[in-house]
N, C-alpha and C positions, 0 to 999 in steps of 0.2 A: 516126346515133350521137351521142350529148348527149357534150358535149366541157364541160369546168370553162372558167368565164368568166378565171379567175386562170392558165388554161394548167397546172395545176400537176394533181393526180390527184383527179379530180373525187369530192367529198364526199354522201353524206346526210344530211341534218338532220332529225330525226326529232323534232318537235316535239311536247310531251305537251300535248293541250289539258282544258280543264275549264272548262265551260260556254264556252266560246268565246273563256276565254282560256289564254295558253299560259305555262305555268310550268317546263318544264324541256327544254333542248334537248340531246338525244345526238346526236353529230356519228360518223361512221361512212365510211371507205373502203376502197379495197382494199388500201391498204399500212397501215390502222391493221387491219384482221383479220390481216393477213400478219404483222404486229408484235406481236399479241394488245394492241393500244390499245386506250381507251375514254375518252371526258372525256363527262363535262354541262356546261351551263351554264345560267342562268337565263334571265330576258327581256331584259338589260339585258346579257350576254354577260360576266355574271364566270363564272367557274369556281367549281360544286355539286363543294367538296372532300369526296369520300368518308370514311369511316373505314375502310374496309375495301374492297380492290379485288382481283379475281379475276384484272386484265389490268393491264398500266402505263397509267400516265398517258404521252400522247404528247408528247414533250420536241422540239422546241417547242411549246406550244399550238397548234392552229388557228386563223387570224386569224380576225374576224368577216366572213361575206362579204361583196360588197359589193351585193347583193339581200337582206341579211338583211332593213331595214325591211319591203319586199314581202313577205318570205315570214311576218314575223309577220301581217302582216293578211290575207294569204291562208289562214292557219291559222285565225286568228279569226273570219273570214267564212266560212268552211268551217263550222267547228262551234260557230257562235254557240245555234245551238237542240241541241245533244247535250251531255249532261253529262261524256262523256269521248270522246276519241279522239286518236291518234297521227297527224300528220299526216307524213307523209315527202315531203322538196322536194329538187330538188335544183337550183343555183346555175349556169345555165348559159349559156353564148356567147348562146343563146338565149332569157333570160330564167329568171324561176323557173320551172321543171316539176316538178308535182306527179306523184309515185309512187306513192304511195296512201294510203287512210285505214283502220285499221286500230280496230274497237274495242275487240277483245282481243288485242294482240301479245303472243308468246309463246303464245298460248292462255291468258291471264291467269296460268303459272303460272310466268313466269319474271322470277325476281328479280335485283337487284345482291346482291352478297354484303354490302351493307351497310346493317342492318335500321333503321341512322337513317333514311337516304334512302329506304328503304322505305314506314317508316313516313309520314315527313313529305310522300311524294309520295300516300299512301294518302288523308292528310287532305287533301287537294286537292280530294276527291272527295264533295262535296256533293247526295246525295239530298233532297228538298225533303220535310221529315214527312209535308203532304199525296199526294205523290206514292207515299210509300213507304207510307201505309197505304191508299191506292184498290189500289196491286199485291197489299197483303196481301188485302184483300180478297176482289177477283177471283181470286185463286187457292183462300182456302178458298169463293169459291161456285161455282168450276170443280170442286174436290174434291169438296164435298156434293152436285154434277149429276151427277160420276160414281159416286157411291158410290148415289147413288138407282136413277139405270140399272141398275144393276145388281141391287140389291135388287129392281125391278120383272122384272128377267129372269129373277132365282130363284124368284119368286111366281107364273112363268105356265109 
């Protein structure tokens, strides 16, 4: 059983990465879901003030832990080659342990209710032009492969 290094109710830190580095930390446990809490914070552990929050802010803050240094560079060395991913760690007797990595949490469809942080975490997210037109590509030469297949199955 992962027991919290602070003895106090062991936390998730749920770190958003983009290219490898990490821009926004949700902090998550069982008495902040019991409480309906939620905070962000950024790399530097100030607090990402919402304008608009669907749960409280948890009164006190959450301290920084005291593996947070570790658990940034373990997010960063995680997903130094992926353009996005969530890394979830948790801060333990035993060191960081990682929980998972996740590249679409929520199923990419779940948001904060507040569409600044929305947005501003969306622009985070840097597709490289060349990248994103070899995808365009391959997909219409994957379409015009199937659309020919097929025209060749109706002709025979």
């Amino acid at each position: 059983m992962l027991e919290s290094k602070d003895e106090k109710s062991l936390k998730d830190y749920r770190l958003y990465t983009f290219h490898g580095v990490v821009k926004a930390i949700n902090v998550g446990s069982p008495v902040f879901r019991n409480n309906g809490e939620n905070v962000f914070f950024d790399a530097d552990w100030n607090e990402i003030v919402l304008t608009k929050y669907s749960e409280a802010r948890p009164d006190p803050l959450p301290e920084m832990p005291a593996g947070f240094g570790e658990m940034i560079q373990a997010a960063q060395n995680l997903c130094e080659s992926i353009d996005f991913a969530r890394v979830d760690l948790y801060d333990t007797s035993k060191g960081v342990i990682l929980g998972e990595i996740t590249i679409y949490p929520g199923g990419g469809r779940k948001l904060t209710p507040c569409p600044r942080f929305n947005t501003w975490l969306g622009d985070q997210w840097r597709i490289g032009t060349s990248d994103s037109i070899a995808a365009f590509i391959l997909m219409v030469a994957f379409t015009l492969r199937s659309y020919a297949k097929r025209l060749i199955q109706v002709r025979t």
